[in-house]
C-alpha positions in Angstrom: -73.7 -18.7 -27.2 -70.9 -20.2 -29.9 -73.7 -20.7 -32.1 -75.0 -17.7 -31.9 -72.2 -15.8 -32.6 -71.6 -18.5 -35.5 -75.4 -18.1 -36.9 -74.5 -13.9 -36.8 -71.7 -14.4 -38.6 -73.2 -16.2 -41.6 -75.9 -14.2 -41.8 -73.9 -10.9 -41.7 -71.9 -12.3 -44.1 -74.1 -13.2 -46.7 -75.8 -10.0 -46.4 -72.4 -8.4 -46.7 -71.7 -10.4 -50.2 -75.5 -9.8 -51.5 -75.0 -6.4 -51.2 -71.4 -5.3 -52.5 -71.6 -8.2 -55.2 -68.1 -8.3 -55.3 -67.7 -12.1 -56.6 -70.6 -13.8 -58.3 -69.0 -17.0 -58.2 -69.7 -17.3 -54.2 -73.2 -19.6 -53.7 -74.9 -18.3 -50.7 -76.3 -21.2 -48.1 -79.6 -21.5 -47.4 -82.0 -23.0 -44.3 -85.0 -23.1 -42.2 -85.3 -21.1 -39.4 -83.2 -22.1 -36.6 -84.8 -21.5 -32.7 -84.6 -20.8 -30.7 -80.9 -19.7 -32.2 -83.1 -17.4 -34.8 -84.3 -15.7 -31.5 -81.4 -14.5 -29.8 -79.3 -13.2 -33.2 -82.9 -11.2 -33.4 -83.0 -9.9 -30.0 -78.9 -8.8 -30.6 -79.8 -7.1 -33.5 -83.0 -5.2 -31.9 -80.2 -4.2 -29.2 -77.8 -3.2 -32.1 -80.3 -0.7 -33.5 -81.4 0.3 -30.9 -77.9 1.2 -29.7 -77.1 2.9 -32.8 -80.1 4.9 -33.1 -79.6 6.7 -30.1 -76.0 7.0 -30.3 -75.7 8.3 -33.7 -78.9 10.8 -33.2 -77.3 11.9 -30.1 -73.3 12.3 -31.2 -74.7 13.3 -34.9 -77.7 14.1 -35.6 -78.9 16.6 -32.8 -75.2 18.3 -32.8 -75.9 19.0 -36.2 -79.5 19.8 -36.0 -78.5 22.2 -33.3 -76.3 23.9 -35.6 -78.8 24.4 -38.2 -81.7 25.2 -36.3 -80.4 27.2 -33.6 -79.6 30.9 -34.9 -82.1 33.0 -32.6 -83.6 30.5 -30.9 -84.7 30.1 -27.1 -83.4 26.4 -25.3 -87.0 25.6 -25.3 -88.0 26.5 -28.8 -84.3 25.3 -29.9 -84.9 21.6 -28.0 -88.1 21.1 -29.6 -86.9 21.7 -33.2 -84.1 19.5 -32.3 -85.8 16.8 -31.1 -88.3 16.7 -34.4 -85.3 17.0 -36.6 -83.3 14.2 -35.4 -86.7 12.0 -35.2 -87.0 12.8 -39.1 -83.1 12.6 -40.1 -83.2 8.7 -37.9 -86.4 8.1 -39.9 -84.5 8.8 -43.2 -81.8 6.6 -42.1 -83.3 3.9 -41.5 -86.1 3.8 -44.1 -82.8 4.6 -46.8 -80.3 1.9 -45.4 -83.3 -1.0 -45.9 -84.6 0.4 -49.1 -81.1 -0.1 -50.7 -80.7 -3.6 -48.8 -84.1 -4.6 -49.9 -83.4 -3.5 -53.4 -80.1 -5.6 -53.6 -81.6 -8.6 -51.9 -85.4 -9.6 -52.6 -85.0 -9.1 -56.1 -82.6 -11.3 -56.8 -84.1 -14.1 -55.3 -85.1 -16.4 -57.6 -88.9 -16.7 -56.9 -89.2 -13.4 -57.3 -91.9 -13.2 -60.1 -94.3 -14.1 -61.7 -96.6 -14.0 -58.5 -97.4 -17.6 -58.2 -93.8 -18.9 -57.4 -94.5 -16.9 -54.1 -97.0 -19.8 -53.0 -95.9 -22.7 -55.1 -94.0 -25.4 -53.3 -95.6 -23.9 -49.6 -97.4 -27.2 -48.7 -94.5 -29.6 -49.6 -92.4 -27.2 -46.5 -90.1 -25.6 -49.6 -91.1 -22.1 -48.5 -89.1 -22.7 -45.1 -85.6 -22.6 -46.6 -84.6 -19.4 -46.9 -81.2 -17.7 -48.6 -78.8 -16.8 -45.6 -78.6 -13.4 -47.1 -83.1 -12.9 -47.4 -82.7 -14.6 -43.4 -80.5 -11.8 -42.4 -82.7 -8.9 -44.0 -86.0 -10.5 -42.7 -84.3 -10.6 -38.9 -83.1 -7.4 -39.3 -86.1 -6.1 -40.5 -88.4 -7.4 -37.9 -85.2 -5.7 -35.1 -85.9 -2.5 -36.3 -89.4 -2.3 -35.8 -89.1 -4.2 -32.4 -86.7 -0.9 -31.5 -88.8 1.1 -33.3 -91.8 0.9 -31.3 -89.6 1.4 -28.1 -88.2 3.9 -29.7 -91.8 5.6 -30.5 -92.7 5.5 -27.0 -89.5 7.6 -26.0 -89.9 10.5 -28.5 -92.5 13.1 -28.9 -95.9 11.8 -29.2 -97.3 12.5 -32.8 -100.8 13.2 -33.8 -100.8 9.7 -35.2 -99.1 8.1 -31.9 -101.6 5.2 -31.9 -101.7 4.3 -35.3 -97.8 4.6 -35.2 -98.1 2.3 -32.7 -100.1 -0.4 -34.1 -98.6 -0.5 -37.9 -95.4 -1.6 -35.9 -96.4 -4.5 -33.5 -98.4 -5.5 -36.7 -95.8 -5.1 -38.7 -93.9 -7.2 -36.2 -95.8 -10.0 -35.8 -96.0 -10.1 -39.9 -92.6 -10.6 -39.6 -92.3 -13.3 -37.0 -95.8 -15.6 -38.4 -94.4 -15.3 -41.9 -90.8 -16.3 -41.0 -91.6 -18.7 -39.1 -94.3 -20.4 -41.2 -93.1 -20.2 -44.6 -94.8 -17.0 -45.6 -90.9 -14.7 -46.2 -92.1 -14.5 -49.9 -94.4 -12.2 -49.6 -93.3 -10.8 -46.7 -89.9 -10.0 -48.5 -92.3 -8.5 -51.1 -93.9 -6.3 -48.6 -91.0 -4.8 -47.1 -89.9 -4.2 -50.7 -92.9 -1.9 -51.2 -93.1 0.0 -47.9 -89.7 1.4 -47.3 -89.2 4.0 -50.2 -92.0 6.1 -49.5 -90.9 7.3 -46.1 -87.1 8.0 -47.4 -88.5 11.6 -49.0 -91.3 12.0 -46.8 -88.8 12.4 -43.9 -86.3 14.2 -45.9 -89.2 16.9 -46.6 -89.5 17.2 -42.9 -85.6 17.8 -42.3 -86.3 21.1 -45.1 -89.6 22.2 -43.4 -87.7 22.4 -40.2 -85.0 24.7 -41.2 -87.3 26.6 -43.1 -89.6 27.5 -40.0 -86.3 27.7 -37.8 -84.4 30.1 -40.3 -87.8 32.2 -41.0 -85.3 35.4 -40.4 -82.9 34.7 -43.7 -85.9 35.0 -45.9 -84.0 33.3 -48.9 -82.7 30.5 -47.1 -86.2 30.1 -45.6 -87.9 29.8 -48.9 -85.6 27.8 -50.8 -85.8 25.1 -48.4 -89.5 25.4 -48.1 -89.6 24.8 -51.8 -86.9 21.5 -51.8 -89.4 20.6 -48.7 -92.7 20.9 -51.0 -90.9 19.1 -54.3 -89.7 16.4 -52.3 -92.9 16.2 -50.4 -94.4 15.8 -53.9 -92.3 12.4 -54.7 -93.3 11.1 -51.5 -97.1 11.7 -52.2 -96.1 9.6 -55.5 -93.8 7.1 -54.5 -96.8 6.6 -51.3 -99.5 6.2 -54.4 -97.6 3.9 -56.3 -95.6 1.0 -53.8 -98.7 1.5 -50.7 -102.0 2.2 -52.5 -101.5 0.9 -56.3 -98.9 -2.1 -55.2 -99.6 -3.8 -52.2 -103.3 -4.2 -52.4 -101.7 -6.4 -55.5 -99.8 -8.8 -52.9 -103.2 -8.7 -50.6 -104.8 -10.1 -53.1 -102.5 -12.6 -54.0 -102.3 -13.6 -50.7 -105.9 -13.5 -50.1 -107.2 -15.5 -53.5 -103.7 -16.7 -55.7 -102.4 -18.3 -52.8 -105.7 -20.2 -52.1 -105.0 -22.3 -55.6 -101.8 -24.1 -54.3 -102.7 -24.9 -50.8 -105.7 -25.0 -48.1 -105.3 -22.0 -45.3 -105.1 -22.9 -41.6 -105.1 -20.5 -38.6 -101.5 -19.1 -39.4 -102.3 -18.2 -43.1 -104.9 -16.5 -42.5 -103.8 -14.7 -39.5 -101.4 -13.5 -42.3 -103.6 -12.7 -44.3 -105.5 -10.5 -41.8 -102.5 -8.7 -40.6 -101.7 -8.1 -44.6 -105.1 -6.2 -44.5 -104.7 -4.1 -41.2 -101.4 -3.1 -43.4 -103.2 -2.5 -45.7 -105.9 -0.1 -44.0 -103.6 1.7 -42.3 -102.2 2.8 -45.8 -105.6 4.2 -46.6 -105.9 6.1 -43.8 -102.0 7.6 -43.8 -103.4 8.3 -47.9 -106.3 10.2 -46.5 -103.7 12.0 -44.4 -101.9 13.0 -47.7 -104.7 14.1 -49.7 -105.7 16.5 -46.9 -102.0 17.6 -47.0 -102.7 18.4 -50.8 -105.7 20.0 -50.5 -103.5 22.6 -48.3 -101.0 22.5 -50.6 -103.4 23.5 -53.5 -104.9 26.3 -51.2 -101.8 27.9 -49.7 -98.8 26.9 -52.0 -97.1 24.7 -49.1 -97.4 21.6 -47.7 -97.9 21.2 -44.4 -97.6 17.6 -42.7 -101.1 17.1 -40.9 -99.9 13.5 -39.3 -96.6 14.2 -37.3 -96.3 17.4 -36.0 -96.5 17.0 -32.4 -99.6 17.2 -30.1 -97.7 19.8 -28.1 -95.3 21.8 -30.1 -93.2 24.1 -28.0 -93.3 26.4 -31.0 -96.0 28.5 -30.0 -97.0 32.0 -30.8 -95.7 33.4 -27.8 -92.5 32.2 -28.1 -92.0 33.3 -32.0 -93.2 36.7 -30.8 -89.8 36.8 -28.5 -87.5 35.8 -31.4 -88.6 38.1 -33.5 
């Protein structure tokens, strides 16, 4: 276990540095995966996550959430609220923290662009050594979805519970093949692109909430139904742009650009495949969002057709008795 604890405090370390940038003059070290070593500091950090997630949505978040949700409410009505709020405010957490980590690590590496330094140098094995720093974010990033799906299966079950599902053990295993087979590039790349999006969409939600809980304080209500719908807006953007404009850029590269620097065997294009399952489930969360819009253009608010939950406890009945 020494080395372990040694590998996690390298790792930590370098991501430390890559993202303060206190001291330029530091050069970061750099290596292949280590296993099973890689393995355990993954599992750790699934556990750290894990651990935090609950803990800070349940000392935090739903103490907050009760607080802002609460005025008038029944325990039942109040618990549901509750429960979608914190579910949303995690979501922003997590989806913020490794949009700023992202942003201060995968750009700086220097393969970054033009596209072709993302396959160039695979077949001689050059791919496989990776900057502590990127090794840290890509173990990380593959923890949180491993606790994520858990995590799925413990909260309310959304509309899109199956699809939620699948877009994380996909977006798992992307993260294991590619790290273990040379393939971080692009996978770097992708996590780059698929984190912003979700930052506003869940902040929208956290508004939406309090507006429908604090329907009573009409201008309260309405001005965070408004923040909800203009931040709604940048998600439908930021979505368009990094998920449906972007990444069918890095399916293709992976799918054709790659093909000029090295044959494909079985774990390239299993990559490659799992790139495009991504890749289809953007199109149908898009579809999703365009419906969302067409309510929008019709009734003046958005209204999120792909998480509310299959059985909201917020039913007629029990706005009649708060009212």
């Amino acid at each position: 276990m020494a080395g372990v604890s040694q590998e996690l405090g390298t790792l930590l370390g370098a991501l430390r540095y890559s993202v303060l940038k206190r001291d330029g003059s530091i050069a970061l070290g750099s290596s292949a995966p280590k296993l099973p070593t890689d393995g355990y500091v993954a599992l750790v950090f699934v556990v750290g996550l894990f651990a935090f997630n609950w803990a800070f949505r349940l000392l935090v978040v739903q103490p907050v959430a009760r607080v802002l949700l609460g005025a008038g409410s029944s325990e039942r009505v109040l618990a549901g609220r509750v429960a979608k709020f914190s579910q949303a405010a995690m979501e922003a957490v997590f989806y913020g923290s490794f949009t700023l980590v992202g942003a201060a690590i995968v750009p700086a590496q220097p393969w970054i662009w033009p596209s072709k330094h993302w396959w160039i140098g695979f077949s001689t094995g050059e791919h496989s050594i990776m900057r502590d720093d990127l090794r840290c974010y890509y173990l990380l990033y593959g923890a949180r979805y491993a606790q994520g799906t858990l995590t799925v299966l413990l909260e309310p079950k959304r509309k899109d519970f199956v699809e939620m599902v699948l877009h994380h053990l996909v977006t798992v295993a992307v993260v294991a093949i590619s790290y273990l087979y040379g393939w971080n590039r692009v996978g770097a790349v992708v996590m780059l692109l698929l984190d912003p999006g979700d930052v506003p969409l869940h902040t929208a939600k956290m508004f939406k909430y309090v507006s429908e809980a604090r329907h009573r304080n009409k201008l309260l209500a309405a001005t965070c139904a408004f923040v909800a719908d203009r931040v709604f807006e940048l998600f439908a953007l930021l979505f368009f742009v990094t998920r449906v404009a972007m990444y069918p850029y890095v399916c293709w590269s992976a799918h054709v650009e790659a093909t000029r620097y090295f044959p494909k065997g079985l774990p390239e294009w299993t990559c490659v495949a799992l790139l495009e399952t991504l890749f289809a489930l953007q199109c149908y969360w898009f579809f999703l969002i365009l419906k969302v819009a067409l309510v929008f253009i019709r009734t003046g608010h958005a209204e999120d057709v792909r998480s509310d939950d299959e059985d909201d406890p917020h039913t007629p009945d029990d706005r009649h008795k708060e009212d």
